[in-house]
C-alpha positions in Angstrom: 144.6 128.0 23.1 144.8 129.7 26.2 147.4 127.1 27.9 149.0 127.4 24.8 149.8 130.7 25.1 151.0 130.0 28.7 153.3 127.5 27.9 154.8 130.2 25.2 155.0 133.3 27.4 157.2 131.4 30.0 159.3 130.3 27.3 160.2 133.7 26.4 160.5 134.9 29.4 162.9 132.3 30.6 164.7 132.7 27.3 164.8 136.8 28.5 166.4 135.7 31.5 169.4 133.7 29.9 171.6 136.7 29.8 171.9 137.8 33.1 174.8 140.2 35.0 175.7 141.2 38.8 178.1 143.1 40.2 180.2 143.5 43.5 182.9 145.3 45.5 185.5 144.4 47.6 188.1 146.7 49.5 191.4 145.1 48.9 194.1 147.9 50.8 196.7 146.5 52.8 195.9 146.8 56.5 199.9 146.7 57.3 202.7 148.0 56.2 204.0 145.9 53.4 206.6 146.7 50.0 205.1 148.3 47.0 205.1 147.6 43.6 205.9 149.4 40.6 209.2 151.6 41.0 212.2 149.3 41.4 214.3 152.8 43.1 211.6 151.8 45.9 213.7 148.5 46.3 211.7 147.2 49.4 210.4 150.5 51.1 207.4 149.7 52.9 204.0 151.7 52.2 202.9 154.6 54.3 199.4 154.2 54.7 196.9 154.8 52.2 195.7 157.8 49.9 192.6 156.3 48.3 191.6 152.8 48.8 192.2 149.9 46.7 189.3 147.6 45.7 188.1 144.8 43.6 185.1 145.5 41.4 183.6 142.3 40.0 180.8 141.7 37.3 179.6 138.1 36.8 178.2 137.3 33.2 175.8 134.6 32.1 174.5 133.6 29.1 172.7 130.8 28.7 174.1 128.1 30.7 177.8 129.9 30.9 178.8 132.0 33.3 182.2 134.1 33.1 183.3 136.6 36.5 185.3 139.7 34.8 187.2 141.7 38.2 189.1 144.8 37.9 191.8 144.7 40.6 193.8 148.1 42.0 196.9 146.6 41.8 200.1 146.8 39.7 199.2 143.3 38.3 196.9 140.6 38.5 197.8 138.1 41.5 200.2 135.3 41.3 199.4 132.0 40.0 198.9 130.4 43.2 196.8 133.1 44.6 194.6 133.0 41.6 194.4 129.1 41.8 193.1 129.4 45.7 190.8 132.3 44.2 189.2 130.3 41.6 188.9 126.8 43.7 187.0 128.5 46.3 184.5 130.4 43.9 184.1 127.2 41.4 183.0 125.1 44.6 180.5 128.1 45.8 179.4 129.3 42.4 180.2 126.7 39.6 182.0 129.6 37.9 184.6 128.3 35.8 185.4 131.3 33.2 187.3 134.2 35.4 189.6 137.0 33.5 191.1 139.0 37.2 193.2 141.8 35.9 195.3 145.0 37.5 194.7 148.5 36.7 199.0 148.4 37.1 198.7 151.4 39.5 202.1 151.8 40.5 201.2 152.5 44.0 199.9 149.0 45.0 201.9 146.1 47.2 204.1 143.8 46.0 202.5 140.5 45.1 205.1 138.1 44.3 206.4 137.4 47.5 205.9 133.8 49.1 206.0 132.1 52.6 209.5 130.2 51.8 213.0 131.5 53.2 214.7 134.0 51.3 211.6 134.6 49.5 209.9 136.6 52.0 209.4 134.5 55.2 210.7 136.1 58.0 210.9 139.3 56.8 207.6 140.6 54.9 205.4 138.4 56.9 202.7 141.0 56.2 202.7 140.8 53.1 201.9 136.9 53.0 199.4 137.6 55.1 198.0 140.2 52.9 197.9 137.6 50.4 195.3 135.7 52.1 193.2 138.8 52.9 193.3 139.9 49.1 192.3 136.4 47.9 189.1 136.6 50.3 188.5 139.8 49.2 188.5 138.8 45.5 186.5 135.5 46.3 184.1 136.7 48.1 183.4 140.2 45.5 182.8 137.3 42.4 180.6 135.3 45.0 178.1 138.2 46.1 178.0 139.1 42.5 177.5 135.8 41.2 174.1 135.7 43.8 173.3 139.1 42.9 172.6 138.1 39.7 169.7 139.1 37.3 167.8 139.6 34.0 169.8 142.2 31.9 170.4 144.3 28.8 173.6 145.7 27.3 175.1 147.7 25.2 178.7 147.6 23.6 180.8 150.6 22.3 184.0 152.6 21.5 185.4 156.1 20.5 189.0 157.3 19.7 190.4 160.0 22.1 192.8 162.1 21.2 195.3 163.3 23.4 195.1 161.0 26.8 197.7 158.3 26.1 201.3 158.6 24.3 204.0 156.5 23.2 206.8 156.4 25.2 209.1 153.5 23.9 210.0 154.1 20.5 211.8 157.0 18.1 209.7 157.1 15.1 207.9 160.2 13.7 204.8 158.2 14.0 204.6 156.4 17.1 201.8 153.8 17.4 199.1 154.5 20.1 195.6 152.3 21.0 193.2 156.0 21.6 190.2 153.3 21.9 188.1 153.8 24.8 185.5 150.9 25.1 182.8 150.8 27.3 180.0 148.2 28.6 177.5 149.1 29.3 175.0 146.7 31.9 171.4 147.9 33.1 168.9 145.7 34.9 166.0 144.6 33.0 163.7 147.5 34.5 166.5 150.1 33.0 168.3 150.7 35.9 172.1 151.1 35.8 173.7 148.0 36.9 177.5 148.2 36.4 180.0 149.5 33.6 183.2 148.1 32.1 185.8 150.4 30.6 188.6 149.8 29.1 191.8 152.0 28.3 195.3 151.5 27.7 197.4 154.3 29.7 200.1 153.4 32.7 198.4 154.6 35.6 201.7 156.6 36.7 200.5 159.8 37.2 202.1 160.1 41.1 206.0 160.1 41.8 207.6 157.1 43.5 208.6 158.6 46.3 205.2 158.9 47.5 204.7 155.9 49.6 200.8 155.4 49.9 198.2 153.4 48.3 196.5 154.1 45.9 194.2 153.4 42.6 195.8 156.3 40.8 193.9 158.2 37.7 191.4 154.4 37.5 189.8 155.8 41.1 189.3 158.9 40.1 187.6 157.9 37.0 185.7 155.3 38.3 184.6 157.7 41.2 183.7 160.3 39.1 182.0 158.5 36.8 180.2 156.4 39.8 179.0 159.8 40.9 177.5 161.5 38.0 175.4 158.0 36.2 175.1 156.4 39.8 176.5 153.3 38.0 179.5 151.2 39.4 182.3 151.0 37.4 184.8 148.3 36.6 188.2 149.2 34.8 190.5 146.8 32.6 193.8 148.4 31.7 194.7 147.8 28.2 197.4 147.3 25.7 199.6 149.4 28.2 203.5 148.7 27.8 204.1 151.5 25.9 202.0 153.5 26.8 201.9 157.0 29.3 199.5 159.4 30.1 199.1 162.2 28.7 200.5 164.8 31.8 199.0 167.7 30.1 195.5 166.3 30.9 196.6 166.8 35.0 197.7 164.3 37.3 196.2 161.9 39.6 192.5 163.3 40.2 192.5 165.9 37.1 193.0 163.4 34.5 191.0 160.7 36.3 188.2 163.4 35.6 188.9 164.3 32.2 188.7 160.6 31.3 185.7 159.9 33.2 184.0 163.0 31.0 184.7 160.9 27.7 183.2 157.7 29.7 180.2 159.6 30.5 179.8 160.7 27.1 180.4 157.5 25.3 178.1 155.7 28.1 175.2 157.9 27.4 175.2 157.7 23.9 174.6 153.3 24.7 171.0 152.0 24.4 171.3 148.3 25.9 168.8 145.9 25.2 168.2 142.6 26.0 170.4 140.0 23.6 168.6 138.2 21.2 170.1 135.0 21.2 172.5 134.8 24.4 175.7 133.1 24.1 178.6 133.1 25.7 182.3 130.7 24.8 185.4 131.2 26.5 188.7 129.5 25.6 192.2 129.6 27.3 195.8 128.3 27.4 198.9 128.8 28.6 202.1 129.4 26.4 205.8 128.2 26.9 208.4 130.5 25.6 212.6 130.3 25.9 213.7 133.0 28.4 216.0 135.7 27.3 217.5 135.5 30.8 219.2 133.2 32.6 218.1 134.3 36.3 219.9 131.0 37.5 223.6 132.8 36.2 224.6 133.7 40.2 225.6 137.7 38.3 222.5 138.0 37.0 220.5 137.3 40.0 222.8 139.8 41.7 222.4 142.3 39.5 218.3 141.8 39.5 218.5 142.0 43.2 220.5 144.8 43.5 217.8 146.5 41.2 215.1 145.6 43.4 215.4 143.5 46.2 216.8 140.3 46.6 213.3 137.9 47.9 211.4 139.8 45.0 213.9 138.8 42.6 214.1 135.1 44.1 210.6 134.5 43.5 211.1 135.4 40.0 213.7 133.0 39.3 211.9 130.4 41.0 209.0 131.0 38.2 210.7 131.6 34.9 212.6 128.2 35.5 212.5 126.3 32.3 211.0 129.7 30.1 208.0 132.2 30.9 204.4 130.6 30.4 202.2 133.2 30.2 198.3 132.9 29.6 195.7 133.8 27.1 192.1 133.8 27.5 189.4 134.7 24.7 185.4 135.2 25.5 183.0 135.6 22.9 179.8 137.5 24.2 177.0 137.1 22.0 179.0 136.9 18.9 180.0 140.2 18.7 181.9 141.1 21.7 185.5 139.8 22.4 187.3 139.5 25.5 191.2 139.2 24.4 193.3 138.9 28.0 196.7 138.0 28.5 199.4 137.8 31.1 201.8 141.0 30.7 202.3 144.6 29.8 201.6 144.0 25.6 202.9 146.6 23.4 199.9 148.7 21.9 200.4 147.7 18.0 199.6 144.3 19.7 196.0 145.4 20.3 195.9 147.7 17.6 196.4 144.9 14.6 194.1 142.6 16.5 191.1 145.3 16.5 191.2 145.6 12.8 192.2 141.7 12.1 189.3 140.3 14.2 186.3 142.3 12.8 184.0 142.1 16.1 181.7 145.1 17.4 183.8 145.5 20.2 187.1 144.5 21.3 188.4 144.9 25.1 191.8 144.1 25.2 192.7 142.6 29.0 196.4 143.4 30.0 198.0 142.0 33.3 195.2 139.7 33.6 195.3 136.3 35.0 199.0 136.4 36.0 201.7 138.8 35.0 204.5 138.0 33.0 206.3 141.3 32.1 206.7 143.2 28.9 205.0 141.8 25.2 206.4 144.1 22.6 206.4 143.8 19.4 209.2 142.0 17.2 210.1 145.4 15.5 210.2 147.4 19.4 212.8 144.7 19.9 214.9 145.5 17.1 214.5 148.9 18.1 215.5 148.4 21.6 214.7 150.5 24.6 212.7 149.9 27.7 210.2 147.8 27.8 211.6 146.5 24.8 214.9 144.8 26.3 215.7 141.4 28.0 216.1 143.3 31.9 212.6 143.8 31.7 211.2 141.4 28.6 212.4 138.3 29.4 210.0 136.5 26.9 211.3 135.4 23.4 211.0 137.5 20.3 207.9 137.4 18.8 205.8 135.5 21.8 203.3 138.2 21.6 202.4 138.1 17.9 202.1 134.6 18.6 200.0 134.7 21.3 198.2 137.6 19.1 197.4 135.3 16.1 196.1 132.6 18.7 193.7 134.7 20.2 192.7 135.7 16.7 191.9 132.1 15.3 190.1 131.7 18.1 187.6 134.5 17.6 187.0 133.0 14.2 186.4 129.7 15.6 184.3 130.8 18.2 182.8 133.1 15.6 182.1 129.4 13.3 184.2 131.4 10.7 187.0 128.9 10.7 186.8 125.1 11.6 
């Protein structure tokens, strides 16, 4: 009887270990002076040293026998794809991790990340930035790879609250214009109750400093996530939403005063969380990339000219080079536990987008990734496009019509599937 009850004693505690979470940080600023991203009046200024730091805050998930590494960039947009396929070769062969959503906060005072070691396309003339490139890489790596060992038996908790007056549309005309107000938070303590690491999520361009300032930084996101930091002692890892259409708020403050304000409805919502340890574990990711027709031609030679005279000409090379034959941008779904979804995709998506998906999908909690594993410009919706305006238009939407409903119906069979829902 007695080896009995030995035997089932270390079977639920290793069953209480199967969920397990670890977090880490990485500082990710440029060390030289390289072009920023965001403002295309910048054209190809070069930075001016640094306000606040830029970093990479990582949280590794398992469950069972899956693991999935979630990282919240300070940058405009997640890296390119080549950066992200060095990224993930390097942690797969040192962690096994297979699952990775890496998204950008889209601060508009980060460095441009689209530039490659190829003539005309940066070589010769923004050599630092391509050698940024491999610094941010390592950075990223090595934040998912310390978390990954740091991990350890955990609980969670899961939830969301509507805030009223932090985000606003800024594309479109009607009376009524659609905003996500959704906060969502997750909440990760170690299995003695101590905080471990938090995931919020919000949809709000992180705009709040002028382009002609010409330093780094993480915008209203480090504010929050220092503020927050400070008062539960937790670290905090940020996912910007359904953001194309949406602004801040600027009577909340700018910069540090709405950073703060936010981080006050994070405490709150954080504190009202109980996690516990998940019953039954489980974790199922699923991804794919898409192929849409382009709405530009960037080979036409006026085009290109006109792009380049916009921005600058290597930036708008590299972009030619990648929306050759269409844009293929990429979708991911995770299914924690079934009852939290991860829904990330590749581009600035319109906020109806995330909106329609919330109440479609019927999960706990929904956080809705934009500019995550690759960046492929604006999503809006098929009526924004009939409306017109920007964000909305082919100069800066060079996807087909209707690619993010698409995309947005995809991710929610999936859920369903996942779910067991829908064969």
């Amino acid at each position: 009887m007695t080896r009995l009850l030995l035997v089932l004693s270390f079977g639920l505690t290793l069953y209480a270990q199967s969920f397990q979470a670890g977090y880490a940080r990485r500082d990710i600023t440029p060390r030289e002076a390289v072009p920023m991203w965001g403002y295309g009046s910048r054209h190809d200024a070069l930075s001016q040293g640094t306000m606040d730091p830029l970093y990479a805050d990582a949280v590794v998930i398992q469950a069972g026998d899956t693991k999935m590494a979630i990282v919240g960039l300070d940058l405009g947009r997640s890296p390119t794809d080549a950066s992200l396929e060095r990224i993930r070769e390097r942690v797969q062969k040192e962690t096994g991790i297979v699952h990775s959503f890496i998204a950008g906060s889209h601060t508009h005072h980060g460095p441009v990340l689209e530039l490659t070691d190829k003539e005309k396309r940066g070589k010769g003339r923004f050599d630092a930035a391509i050698r940024y490139y491999a610094q941010m890489e390592g950075a990223i790596a090595a934040a998912i790879i310390e978390a990954n060992s740091r991990l350890a038996p955990a609980r969670l908790a899961a939830g969301s609250a509507a805030l009223a007056g932090f985000n606003t549309n800024r594309h479109t005309k009607l009376a009524v214009k659609p905003s996500d107000r959704e906060l969502a938070v997750l909440r990760l303590d170690a299995a003695d109750g101590k905080a471990l690491a938090m995931i919020v999520n919000f949809a709000a361009h992180p705009t709040t400093l002028p382009d002609t300032t010409l330093q780094f930084s993480a915008d209203y996101v480090g504010a929050m996530k220092n503020a927050v930091s400070a008062e539960l002692r937790m670290p905090v890892v940020f996912l910007q939403g359904a953001a194309g259409d949406q602004s801040v708020n600027r009577e909340k403050g700018v910069y540090t005063e709405y950073g703060r304000a936010l981080a006050v409805e994070v405490i709150r919502l954080a504190r009202e969380l109980q996690p516990v340890a998940p019953s039954a574990p489980a974790l199922v990711v699923k991804d794919q990339r898409f192929q849409f027709p382009a709405r530009i031609d960037l080979n036409n030679p006026l085009i290109l000219q006109m792009y380049a005279k916009a921005f600058f000409p290597e930036l708008v090379e590299n972009f030619a080079d990648e929306y050759t034959g269409g844009v293929r941008p990429r979708l991911g779904v995770a299914l924690l536990n079934k009852e939290i979804a991860f829904v990330a995709g590749s581009g600035e998506f319109f906020s109806n987008h995330a909106i329609r998906l919330k109440e479609r999908a019927r999960v706990k909690t929904l956080f809705f990734l934009g500019y995550c594993n690759g960046y492929h410009q604006y999503f809006p919706t098929i009526e924004a496009i009939a409306e017109g305006g920007y964000g909305a238009d082919a100069t800066v939407s060079p996807v087909a019509p209707g690619a993010g409903e698409q995309m947005m119906n995809t991710a929610l069979l999936w859920i369903y599937q996942l779910l067991g829902k829908i064969r």
